[in-house]
C-alpha positions in Angstrom: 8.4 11.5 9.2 5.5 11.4 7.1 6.2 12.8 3.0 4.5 15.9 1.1 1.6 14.3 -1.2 0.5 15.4 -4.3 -2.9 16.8 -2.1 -0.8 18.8 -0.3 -0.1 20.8 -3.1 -1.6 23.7 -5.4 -1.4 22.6 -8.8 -3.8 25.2 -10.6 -1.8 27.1 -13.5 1.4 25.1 -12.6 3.8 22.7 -15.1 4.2 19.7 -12.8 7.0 18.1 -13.6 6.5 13.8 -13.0 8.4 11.5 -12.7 6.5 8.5 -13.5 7.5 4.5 -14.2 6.7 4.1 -17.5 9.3 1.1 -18.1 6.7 -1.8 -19.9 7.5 -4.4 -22.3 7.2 -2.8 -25.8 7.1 -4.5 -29.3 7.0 -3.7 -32.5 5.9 -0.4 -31.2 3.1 -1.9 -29.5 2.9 -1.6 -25.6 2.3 -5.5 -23.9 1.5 -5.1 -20.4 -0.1 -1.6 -19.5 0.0 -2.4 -15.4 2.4 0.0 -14.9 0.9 3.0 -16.9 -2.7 2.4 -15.4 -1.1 2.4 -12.0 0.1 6.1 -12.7 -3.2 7.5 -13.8 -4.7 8.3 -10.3 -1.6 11.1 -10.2 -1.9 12.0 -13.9 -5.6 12.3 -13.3 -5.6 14.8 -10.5 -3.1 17.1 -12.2 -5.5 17.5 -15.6 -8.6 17.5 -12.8 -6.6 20.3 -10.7 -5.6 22.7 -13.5 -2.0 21.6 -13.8 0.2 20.9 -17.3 1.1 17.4 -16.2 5.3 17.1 -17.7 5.9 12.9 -17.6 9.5 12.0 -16.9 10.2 7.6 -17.7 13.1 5.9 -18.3 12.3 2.5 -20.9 14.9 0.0 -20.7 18.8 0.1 -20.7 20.5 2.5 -22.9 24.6 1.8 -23.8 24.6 2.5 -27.1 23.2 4.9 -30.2 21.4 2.0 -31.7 19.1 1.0 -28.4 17.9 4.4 -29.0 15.9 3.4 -31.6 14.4 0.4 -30.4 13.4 2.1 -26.9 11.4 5.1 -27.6 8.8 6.2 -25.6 6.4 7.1 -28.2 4.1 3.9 -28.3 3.8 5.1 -24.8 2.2 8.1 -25.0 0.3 6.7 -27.6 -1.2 4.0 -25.5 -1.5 6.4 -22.6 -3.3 8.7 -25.1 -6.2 6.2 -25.7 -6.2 5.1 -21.8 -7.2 8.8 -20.8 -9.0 9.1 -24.2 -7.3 12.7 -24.2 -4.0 13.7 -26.5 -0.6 13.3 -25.0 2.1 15.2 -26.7 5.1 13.5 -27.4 8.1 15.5 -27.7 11.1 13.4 -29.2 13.8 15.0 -26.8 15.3 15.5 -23.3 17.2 18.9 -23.2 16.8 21.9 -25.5 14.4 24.1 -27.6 11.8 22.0 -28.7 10.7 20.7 -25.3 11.0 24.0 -23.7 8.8 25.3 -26.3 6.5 22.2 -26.1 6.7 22.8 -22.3 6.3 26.8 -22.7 3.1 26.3 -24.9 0.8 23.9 -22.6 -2.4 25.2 -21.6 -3.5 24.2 -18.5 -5.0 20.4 -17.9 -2.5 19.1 -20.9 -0.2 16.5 -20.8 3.3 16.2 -22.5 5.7 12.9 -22.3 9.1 13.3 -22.5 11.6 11.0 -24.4 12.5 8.4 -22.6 15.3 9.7 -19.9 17.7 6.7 -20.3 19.0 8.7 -23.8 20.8 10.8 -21.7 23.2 7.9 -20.6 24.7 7.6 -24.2 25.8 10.8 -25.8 27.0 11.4 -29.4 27.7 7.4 -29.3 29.7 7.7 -25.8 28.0 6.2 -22.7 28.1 8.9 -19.8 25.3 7.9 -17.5 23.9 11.2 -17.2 20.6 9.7 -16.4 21.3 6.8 -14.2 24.5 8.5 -12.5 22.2 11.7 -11.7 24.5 13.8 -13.3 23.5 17.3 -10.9 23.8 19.7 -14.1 21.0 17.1 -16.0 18.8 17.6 -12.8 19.0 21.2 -12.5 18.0 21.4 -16.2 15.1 19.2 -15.7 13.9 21.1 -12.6 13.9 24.3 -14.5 11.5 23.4 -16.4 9.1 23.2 -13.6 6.9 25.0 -10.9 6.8 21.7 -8.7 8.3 18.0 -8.9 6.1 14.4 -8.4 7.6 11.6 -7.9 5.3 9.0 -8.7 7.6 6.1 -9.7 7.8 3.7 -7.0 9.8 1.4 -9.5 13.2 3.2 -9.3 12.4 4.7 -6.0 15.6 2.6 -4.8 18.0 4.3 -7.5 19.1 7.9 -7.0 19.0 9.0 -10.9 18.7 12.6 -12.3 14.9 12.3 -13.4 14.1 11.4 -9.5 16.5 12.7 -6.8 18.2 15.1 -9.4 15.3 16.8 -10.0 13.9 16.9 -6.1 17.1 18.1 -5.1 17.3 20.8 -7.7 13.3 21.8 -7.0 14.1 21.6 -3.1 17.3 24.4 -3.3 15.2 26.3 -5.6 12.7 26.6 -2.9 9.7 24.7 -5.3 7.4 22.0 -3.9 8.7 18.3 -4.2 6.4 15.6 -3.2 5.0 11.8 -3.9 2.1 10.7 -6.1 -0.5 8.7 -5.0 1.5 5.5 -6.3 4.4 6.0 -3.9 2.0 7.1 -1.0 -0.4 3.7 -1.0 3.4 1.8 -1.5 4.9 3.3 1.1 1.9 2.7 3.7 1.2 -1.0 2.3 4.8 -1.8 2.8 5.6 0.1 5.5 3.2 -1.6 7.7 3.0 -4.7 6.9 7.0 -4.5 7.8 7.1 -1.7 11.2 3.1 -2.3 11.9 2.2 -5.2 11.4 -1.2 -7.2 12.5 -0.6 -10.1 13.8 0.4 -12.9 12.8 2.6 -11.5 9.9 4.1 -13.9 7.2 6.4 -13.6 5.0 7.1 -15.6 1.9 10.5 -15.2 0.0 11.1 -17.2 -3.4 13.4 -17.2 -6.1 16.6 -18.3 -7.2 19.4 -17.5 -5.2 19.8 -16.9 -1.2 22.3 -13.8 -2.0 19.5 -12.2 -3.7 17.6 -12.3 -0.7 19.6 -12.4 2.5 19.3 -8.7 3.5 15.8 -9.4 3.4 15.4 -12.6 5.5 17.5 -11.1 8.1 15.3 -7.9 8.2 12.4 -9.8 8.3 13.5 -12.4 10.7 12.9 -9.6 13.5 9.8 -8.3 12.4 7.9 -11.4 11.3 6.2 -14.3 12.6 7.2 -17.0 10.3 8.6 -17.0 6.9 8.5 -19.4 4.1 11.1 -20.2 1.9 10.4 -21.5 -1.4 12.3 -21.6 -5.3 15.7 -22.2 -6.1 17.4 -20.8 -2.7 15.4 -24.0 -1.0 18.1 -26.0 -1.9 21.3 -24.1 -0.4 19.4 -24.0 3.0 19.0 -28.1 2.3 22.6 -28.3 1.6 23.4 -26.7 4.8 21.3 -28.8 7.1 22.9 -31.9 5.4 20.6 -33.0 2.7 21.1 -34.8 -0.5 20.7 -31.9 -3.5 21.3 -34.3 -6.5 21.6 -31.4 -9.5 19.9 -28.6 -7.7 20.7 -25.4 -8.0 23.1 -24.5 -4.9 24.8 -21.2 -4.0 28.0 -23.4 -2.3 29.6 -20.3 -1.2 26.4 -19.2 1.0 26.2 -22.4 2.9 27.5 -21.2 5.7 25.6 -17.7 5.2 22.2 -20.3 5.3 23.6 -22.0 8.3 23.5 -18.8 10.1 20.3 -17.5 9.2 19.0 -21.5 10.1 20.6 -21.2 13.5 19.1 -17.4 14.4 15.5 -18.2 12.9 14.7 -21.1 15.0 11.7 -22.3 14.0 10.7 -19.2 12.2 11.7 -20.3 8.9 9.2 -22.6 7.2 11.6 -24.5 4.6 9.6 -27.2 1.5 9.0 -30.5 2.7 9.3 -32.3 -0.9 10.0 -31.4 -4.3 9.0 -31.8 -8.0 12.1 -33.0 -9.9 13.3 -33.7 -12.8 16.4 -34.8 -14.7 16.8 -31.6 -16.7 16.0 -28.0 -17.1 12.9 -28.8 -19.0 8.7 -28.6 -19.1 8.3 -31.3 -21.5 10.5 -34.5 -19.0 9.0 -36.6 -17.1 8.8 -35.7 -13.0 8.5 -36.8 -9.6 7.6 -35.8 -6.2 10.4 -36.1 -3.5 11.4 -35.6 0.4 13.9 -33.6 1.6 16.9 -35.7 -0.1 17.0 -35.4 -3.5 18.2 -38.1 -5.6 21.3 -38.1 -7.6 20.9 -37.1 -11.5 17.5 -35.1 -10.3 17.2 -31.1 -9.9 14.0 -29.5 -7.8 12.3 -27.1 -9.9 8.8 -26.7 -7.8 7.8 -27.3 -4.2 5.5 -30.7 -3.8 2.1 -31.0 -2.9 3.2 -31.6 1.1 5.2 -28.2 1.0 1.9 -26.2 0.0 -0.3 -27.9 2.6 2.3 -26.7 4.9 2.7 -23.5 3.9 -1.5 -23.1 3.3 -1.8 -24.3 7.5 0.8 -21.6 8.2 -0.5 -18.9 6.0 -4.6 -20.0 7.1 -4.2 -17.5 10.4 -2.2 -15.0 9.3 -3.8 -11.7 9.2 -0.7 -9.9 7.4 1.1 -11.6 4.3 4.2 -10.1 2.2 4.9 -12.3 -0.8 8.0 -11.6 -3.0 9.0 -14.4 -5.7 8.4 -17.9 -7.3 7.8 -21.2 -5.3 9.4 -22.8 -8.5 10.6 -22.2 -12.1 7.3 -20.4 -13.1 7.6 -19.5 -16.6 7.6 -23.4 -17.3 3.6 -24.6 -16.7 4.8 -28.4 -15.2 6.8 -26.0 -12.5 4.7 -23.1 -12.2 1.9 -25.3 -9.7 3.0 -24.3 -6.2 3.5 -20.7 -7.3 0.0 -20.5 -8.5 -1.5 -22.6 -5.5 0.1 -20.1 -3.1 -1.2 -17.2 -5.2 -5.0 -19.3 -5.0 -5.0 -19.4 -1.4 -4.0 -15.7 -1.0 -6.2 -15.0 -2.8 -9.0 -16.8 -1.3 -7.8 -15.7 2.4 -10.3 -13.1 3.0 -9.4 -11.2 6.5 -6.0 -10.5 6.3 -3.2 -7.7 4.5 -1.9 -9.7 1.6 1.1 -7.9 -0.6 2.4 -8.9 -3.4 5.5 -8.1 -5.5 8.1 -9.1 -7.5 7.5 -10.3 -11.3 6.4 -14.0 -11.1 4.5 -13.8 -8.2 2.5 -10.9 -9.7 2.4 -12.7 -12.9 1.0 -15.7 -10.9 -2.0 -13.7 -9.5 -3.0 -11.8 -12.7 -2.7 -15.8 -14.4 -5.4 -16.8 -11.6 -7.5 -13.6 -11.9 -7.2 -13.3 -8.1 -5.6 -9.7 -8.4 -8.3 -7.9 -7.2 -8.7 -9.8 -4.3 -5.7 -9.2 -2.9 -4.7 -5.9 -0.6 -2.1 -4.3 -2.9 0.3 -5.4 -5.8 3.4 -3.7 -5.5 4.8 -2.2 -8.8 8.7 -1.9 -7.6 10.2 -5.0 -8.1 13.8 -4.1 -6.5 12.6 -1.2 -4.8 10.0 -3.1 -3.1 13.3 -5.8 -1.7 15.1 -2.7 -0.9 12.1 -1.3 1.7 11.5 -5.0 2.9 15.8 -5.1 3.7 14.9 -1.6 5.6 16.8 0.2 3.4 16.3 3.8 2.3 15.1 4.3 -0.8 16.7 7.0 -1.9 13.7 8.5 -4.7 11.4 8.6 -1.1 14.1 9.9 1.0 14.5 13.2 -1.7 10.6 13.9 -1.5 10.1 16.7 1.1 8.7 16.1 4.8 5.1 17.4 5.5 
């Protein structure tokens, strides 16, 4: 059933309480990578434009003790966010209590406020509760009752049920207030969605990474809804082990060999697997490498797929007119391993009549690196949460918003 949208609602003279994904890398007090702030503004935006006090909820980072506290603040956020809207953002250094009701209280209409970062409430006077991340119901109610209506615009921890998402939807839904998704979570759930229930035709999917276990839920998902998918990064190798090939050093998952077998034996010729590899005899950009076949030699560990793989993967992809890509052909954050990640990312983003998706960290990294971002259909922002839809799961942060 199709989820209440920020449009649907009547935001003039209400405090709009967001929950937003606000979680980017921050040093020094300087914000790196502002991807994940820009993505929210579209919801921000239409909450100053619609009369609303827009109230930002973000968790930054893992919180289990006193001293992460100081190091994880999210007021180099609000200053960056500040400049992006070129309008002030008031900080308010505090989850419960007088001073954010009072910042809350005294908003005038098309203001902004940021709270502290939500993750504080998971330690308490030095002890780690969780009240956050184990949506602690009381910690939700508080939040809600701060608000005439909830947002829930963070498609990153859509797959966690934590107070600041489904704590606060649940609260605002028994309350009888509005509860809906930004525009964020909307365009994520109908990029995702179809490309994975409906699909044009053919639909490919490539899966990278390290390890098979990371992935399996997703291969078998994916195994009855797509055409072919390609396999690529670390988990290569356990699906070589199981069809009898030499690994040398590679890394090997021996205890889902027979997990690989199985998926080998249901996909058929549905899986696309690398034809050679780049190897080398250690864990290192700056050794000397090699292409290989299928068998690799002893002493030797694959780190990228070979020149062969990506012509076959480029003649599979070439007719595809729907493409999911989640995670690294190789060991990207090395540049002698990163090649067939960014030559998959090149041809995406050079393949001009089909849906092409992106998420996960390296292979967004990979299209940013190649400028090919805008080319491409949509970039997903949920790294895990976007794993979790492709697996079919429910996301629980999408399953609190309320049905049109």
């Amino acid at each position: 059933m199709a989820k209440t949208i920020i449009s649907d609602l009547d935001l003039q003279d209400k405090k709009v309480l967001m929950r937003v994904d606000f979680n980017v890398p921050v040093s020094n007090g300087v914000v790196g990578d502002d991807n994940r702030i820009v993505a929210a503004l579209p919801t921000i935006n239409y909450v100053i434009e619609h009369g609303g006090k827009a109230i930002l909820f973000s968790h930054l980072g893992r919180i289990k003790s006193e001293d992460d506290k100081e190091g994880l603040s999210l007021r180099p956020v609000a200053e960056k966010l500040s400049k992006i809207i070129e309008k002030p953002v008031t900080f308010v250094p505090a989850t419960e209590g007088k001073q954010l009701e009072d910042a809350i209280n005294n908003m005038n209409d098309g203001e902004v406020v940021l709270v502290e970062n939500t993750r504080y409430e998971d330690v308490v006077n030095g002890e780690q509760v969780k009240r956050e991340s184990g949506n602690d119901p009381k910690l939700g109610e508080y939040w809600a009752s701060l608000g005439d209506c909830f947002v829930n615009d963070a498609f990153g921890t859509a797959h966690r049920a934590h107070a600041s998402n489904v704590g606060i939807a649940k609260a605002m839904e028994a309350a009888g207030k509005p509860v809906a998704g930004g525009f964020l979570i909307e365009k994520e759930i109908k990029f995702l969605g179809d490309a994975v229930n409906n699909p044009e035709r053919p639909f490919v999917a490539i899966l990278g990474g390290a390890k098979v276990s990371d992935k399996i839920g997703v291969i078998d998902h994916l195994l009855e809804k797509a055409d072919k998918i390609i396999i690529g990064g670390g988990m290569t190798y356990t699906f070589y082990a199981a069809m009898g090939h030499e690994i040398g050093n590679s890394l090997v998952e021996k205890d889902k060999i027979e997990v690989a077998k199985n998926i080998l034996d249901k996909a058929g010729d549905k899986l696309v697997l690398p034809v050679d590899s780049v190897v080398a005899p250690k864990f290192d950009n700056n050794v000397e490498t090699q292409v290989v076949g299928e068998d690799i030699p002893d002493g030797q560990m694959a780190l990228d797929i070979g020149p062969k793989s990506v012509e076959l993967f480029e003649n599979v992809l070439k007719t595809a007119k729907t493409v999911v890509w989640n995670g690294p052909m190789g060991v990207f954050e090395m540049s002698n391993f990163a090649k067939g990640t960014l030559a998959i990312g090149k041809f995406l983003g050079d393949l001009k009549e089909a849906t092409t998706i992106v998420g996960g960290g390296d292979s967004t990294a990979a299209v940013k690196e190649l400028g090919v971002s805008d080319k491409l259909t949509h970039i997903s922002t949920g790294g895990g949460a976007s794993l979790a839809y492709l697996e079919g799961d429910t996301l629980p942060g999408i399953a609190a918003l309320s049905d049109k």
